[in-house]
N, C-alpha and C positions, 0 to 999 in steps of 0.2 A: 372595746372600751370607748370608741369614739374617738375623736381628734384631740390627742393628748396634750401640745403645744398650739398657745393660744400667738396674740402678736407680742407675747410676752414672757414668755416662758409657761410653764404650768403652773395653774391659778385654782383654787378650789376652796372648796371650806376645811379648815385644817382639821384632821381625825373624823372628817366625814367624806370629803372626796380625794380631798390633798391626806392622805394613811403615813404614818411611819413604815408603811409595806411599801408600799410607791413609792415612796422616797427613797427608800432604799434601793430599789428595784432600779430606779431612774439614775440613782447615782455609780451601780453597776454597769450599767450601760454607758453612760457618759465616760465613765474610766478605761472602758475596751472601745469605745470609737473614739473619744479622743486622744488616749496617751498614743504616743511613739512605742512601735514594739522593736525598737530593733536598737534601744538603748541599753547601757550598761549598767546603768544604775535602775531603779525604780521611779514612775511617774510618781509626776508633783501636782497636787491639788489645793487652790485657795480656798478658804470657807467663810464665808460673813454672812451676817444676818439682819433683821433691821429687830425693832423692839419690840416685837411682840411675843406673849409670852409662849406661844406654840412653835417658836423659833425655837426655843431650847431644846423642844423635845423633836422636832423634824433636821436640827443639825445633829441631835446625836444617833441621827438614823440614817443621814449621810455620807456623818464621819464613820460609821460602821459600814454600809457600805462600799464606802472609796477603800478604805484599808484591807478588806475583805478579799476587797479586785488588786492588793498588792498595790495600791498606790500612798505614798505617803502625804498625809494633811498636814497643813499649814493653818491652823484654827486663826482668824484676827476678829472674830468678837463684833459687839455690833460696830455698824460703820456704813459709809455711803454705799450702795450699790456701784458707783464710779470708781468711790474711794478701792472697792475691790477689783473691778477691774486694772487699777492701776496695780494693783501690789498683782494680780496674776500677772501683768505684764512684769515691773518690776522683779520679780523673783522668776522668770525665763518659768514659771511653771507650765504645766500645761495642759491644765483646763480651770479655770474657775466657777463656783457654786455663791450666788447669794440669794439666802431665805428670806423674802422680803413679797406682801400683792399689793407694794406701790404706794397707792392712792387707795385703795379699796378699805374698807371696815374691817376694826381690828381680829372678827372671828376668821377671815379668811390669810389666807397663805399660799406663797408660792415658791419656786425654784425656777434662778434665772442661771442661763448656764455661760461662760465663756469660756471660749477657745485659746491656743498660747496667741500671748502678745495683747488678750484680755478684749479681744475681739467677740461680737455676739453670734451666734451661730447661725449659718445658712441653712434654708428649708431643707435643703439634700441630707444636713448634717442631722438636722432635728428628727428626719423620718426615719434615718439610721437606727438614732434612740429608740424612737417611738415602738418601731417596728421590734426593736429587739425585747424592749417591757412588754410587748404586747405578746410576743411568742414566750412568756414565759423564758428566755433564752439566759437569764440569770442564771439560772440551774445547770443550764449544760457547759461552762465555763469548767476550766480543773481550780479548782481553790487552791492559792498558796495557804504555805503549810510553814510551820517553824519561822525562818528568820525571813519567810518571803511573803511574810502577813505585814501590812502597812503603819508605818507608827505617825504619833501626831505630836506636832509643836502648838506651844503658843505663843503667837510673835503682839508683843506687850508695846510696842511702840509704830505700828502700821498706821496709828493717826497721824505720829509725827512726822513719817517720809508723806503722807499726803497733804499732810497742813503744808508743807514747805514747798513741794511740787508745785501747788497750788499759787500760792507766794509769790513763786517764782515766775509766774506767766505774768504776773502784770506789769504793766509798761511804767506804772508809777503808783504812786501810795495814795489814799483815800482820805489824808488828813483834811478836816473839817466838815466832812459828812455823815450826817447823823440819821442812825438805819433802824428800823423796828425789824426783828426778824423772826418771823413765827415758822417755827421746826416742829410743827406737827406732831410734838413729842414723838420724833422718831429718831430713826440710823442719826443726823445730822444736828440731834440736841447739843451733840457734845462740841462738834467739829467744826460747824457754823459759825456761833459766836467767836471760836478762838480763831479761825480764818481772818475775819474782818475784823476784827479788831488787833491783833497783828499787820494786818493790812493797813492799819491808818485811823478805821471809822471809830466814831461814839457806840456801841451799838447798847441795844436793849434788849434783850431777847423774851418771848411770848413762847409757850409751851413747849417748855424745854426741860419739863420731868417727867420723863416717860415712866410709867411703874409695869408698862406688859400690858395695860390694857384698854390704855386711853390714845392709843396713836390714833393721828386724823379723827379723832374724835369732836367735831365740833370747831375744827382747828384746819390747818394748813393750806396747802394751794387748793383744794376744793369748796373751803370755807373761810371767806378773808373778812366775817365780819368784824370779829374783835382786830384783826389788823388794821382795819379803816380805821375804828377809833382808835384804837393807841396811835396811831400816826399822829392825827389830827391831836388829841390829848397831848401830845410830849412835844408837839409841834416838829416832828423828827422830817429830813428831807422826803424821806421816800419808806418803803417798809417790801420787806421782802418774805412771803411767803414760799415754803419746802410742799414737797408732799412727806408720805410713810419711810422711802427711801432716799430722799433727797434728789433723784436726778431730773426733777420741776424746779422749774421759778418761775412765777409769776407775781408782779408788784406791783406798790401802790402808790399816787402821786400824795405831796404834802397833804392836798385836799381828801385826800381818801379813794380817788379815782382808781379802777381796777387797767393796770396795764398789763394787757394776755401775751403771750409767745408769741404772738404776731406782730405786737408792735414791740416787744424785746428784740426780736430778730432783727426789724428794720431800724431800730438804732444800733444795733451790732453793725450790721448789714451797711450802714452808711459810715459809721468807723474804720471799716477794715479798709470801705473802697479809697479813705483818705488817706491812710496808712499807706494804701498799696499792697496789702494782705489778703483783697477778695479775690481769691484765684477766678480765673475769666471773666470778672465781675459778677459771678452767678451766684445765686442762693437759692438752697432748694428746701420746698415745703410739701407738706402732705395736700390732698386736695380736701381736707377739712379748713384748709388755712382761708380767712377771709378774702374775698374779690379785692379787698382795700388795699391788702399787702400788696397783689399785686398790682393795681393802678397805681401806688405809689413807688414801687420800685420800678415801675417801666417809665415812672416820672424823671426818676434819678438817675436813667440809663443804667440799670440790672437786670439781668436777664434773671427769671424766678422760673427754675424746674421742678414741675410737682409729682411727687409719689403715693402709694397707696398709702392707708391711715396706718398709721405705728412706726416707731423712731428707728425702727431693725432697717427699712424702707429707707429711709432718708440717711441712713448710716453707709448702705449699700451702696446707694446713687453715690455721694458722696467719694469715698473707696475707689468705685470704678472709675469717677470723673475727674478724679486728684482735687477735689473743688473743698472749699475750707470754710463753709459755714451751711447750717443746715436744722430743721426744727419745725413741732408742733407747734399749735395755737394753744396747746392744754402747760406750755412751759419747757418740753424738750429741746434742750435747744444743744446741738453738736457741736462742736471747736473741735475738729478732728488733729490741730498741730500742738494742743495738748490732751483731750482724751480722745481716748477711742469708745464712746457711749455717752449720753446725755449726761451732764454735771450741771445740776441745781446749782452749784454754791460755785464753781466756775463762772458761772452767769452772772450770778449775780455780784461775783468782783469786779467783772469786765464792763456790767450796767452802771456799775458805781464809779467805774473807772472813766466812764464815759462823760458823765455829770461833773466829775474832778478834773477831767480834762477842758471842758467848755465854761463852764462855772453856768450852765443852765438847767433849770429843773426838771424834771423828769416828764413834768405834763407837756414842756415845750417842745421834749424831744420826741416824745412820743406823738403828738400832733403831726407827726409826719406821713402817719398812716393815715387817712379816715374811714371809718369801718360802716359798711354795708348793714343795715339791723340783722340779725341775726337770730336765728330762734332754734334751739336746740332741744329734741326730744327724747328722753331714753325711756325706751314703751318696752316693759317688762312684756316675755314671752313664752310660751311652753315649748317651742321648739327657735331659735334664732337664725336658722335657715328657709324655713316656712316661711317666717314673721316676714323674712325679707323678698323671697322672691314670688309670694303668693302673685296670681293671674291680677286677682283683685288690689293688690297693692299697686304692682306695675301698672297700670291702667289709670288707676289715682295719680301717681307719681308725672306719668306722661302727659295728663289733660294740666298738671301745676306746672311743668313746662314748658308748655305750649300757650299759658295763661300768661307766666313772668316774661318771658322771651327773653330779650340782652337786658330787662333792669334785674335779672336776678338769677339763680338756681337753688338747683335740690338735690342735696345729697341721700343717700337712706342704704345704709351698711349693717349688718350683724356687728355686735360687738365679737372682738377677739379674747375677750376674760371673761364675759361674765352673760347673764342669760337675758338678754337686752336687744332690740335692734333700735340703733341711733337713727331721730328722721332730724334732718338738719334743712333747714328753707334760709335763704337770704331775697331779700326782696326790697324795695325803693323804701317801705315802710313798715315799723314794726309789726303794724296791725295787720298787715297782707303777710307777712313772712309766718305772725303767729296764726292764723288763721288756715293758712294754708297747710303749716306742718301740723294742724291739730285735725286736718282732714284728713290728712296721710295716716297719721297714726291709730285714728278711728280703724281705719282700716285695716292696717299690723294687728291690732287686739283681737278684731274679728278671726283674722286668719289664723291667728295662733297664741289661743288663752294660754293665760296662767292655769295650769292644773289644780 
């Protein structure tokens, strides 16, 4: 079947790659690698989903699966991707499921999976899965039978133990900050607005009726246009864009200016070290993150450790190095001393928190970075391993290395969701960065058309 776990859990188009047979199949498997077999009771499993309407029909092919395997579900409806990893931790269950492809267009779908304590799973863990749907090995499990078939709750107040958690991390309230906050009509329509504005803020929220079929539709952290205006329109301080599942932020200054994860981070990043919260003074990023992050935290005296692309990566470093901040440029951003996984709306209390704390604008803070141009390519593929390591691409790639030298680099990766490989160029100027990644990708097309 191929590489069933992407950097995201498994991603497909729903009832065309992503089956209610898969899914089911995936949630049998998760249930016998991750429950404890040597409890007294029956495994506990969380379910959430984000809003789209193939969500309905892929969690009630989970919730049959899990119960199937003898584990009992805990159904909490839509809600953050975080927001569920906190309640699998909160409720000591142990494993969590949220139906949610993020960021991606509303016909696609996925299943992201957590471990107890609502941690995200290790590659050893994911091949366990993989390996087991792939062997058919659903089948050869003995079925409970009678009272040892899995039953299911609905827990009707999972927003409020998160709204409050959430709350509860900040160092002080937002009063007199006025926030545009576009929720992607997704997980986060609901949960967002009541956050920050219990928090303190005026807020206004932007696509925040999801009907199943309009998430990220023309909206969210991939699409900040209507957020620029309504900022700028309502005259609001700042505006904060969600993705599909909420665990992005990325925002925008009074002016409409777009601030990415990279320069979220490094005002996080210069908070904590004044707090006394940046454990070793370090913060770790993926190597998509801009050259700028890092010349300006080596400005600030931080040390920036970088990992492979995906926030599982930066979750891991993290973990292993006891280090307490961590994140993409696309808006992941970690706080490992309250969640364990990326939190959108975590972020962007603690961004607001930051502005309330200094009484400066967002464009001032954010000028701490200055970013390298940048030029980003996602060049559709027929194969996304071809795309990337063809003879002919590397050789392209190494003479655009050899050309930028220390003003610049070149990244060029497979996507981990989706049929794509990203060519990414940074360069002294835009027109060299866009020029040169449009050479590269010339190349990718060649080596591996669209069918």
């Amino acid at each position: 079947m191929g590489r069933l776990f992407g950097t995201d859990g498994v991603r497909g188009r729903a009832n065309v790659d992503l089956t209610p047979e898969l899914a089911l199949a995936v949630a049998v498997a998760a249930a016998h690698t991750l429950a404890e077999t040597d409890r007294t009771h029956p495994p506990l499993a969380v379910v959430g989903r984000d809003t789209r309407a193939s969500g309905e029909m892929l969690e009630a092919a989970v919730v049959a699966g899990l119960t199937s395997a003898g584990a009992n579900v805990v159904r909490v409806g839509v809600l953050p991707t975080p927001a569920v990893a906190f309640l699998t931790a909160e409720a000591k269950a142990d494993l969590g499921v949220m139906l949610s492809a993020s960021h991606n267009p509303m016909p696609d779908n996925g299943i992201k999976l957590f471990a107890a304590g609502g941690h995200k799973l290790p590659d050893e863990i994911e091949a366990r899965i993989e390996a087991a749907v792939e062997a058919n090995a659903t089948t050869a499990w003995d079925r409970p039978v009678g009272a040892g078939v899995g039953r299911v709750h609905d827990l009707l107040d999972g927003a409020d133990h998160y709204v409050q958690h959430l709350i509860g991390t900040l160092p002080h309230r937002l009063d007199g900050l006025k926030v545009v906050v576009d929720c992607a009509n997704g997980a986060a329509a609901e949960v967002a607005p009541v956050v920050y504005r219990e928090a303190g803020a005026d807020v206004h929220a932007i696509y925040a009726e999801p009907d199943g079929l309009n998430i990220n539709d023309g909206c969210g952290s991939n699409d900040i246009a209507q957020l620029r205006e309504t900022v700028v329109k309502l005259g609001a301080d700042l505006g904060i864009a969600h993705d599909g599942d909420a665990d992005r932020c990325v925002a925008v200054t009074a002016d409409g200016e777009e601030v990415d994860g990279d320069q979220v981070m490094a005002i996080l990043a210069l908070a904590m070290q004044e707090a006394g919260t940046l454990a070793e003074n370090t913060l770790v990023a993926t190597v998509m993150s801009n050259l700028g992050l890092r010349l300006a935290m080596s400005a600030e005296g931080i040390r920036l450790v970088e990992t492979k692309v995906g926030d599982r990566y930066v979750l891991e470093e993290l973990r292993a190095s006891g280090l307490a901040l961590g994140g993409e440029q696309s808006g992941h951003i970690v706080m490992p001393a309250y969640a364990t996984t990326g939190d959108g709306v975590l972020t962007g209390l603690h961004l607001m928190a930051r502005l309330a704390q200094t009484g400066k604008s967002l464009a001032e803070l954010a000028s701490v970075v200055t970013k390298l141009p940048q030029v980003l390519i996602n060049v559709p593929v027929g194969d996304r391993t071809v795309g990337a390591a063809a003879p002919t691409v590397r050789t392209e790639v190494e003479r655009a290395e050899a050309e930028l030298g220390d003003t610049g680099r070149v990244l060029l990766r497979p996507s981990g969701t989706e049929p794509l490989v990203r060519v990414m160029v940074e360069a002294a100027t835009e027109a060299t960065a866009r020029e040169v990644a449009e050479r590269i990708a010339d190349r990718v097309r060649v080596a591996s058309p669209v069918a």
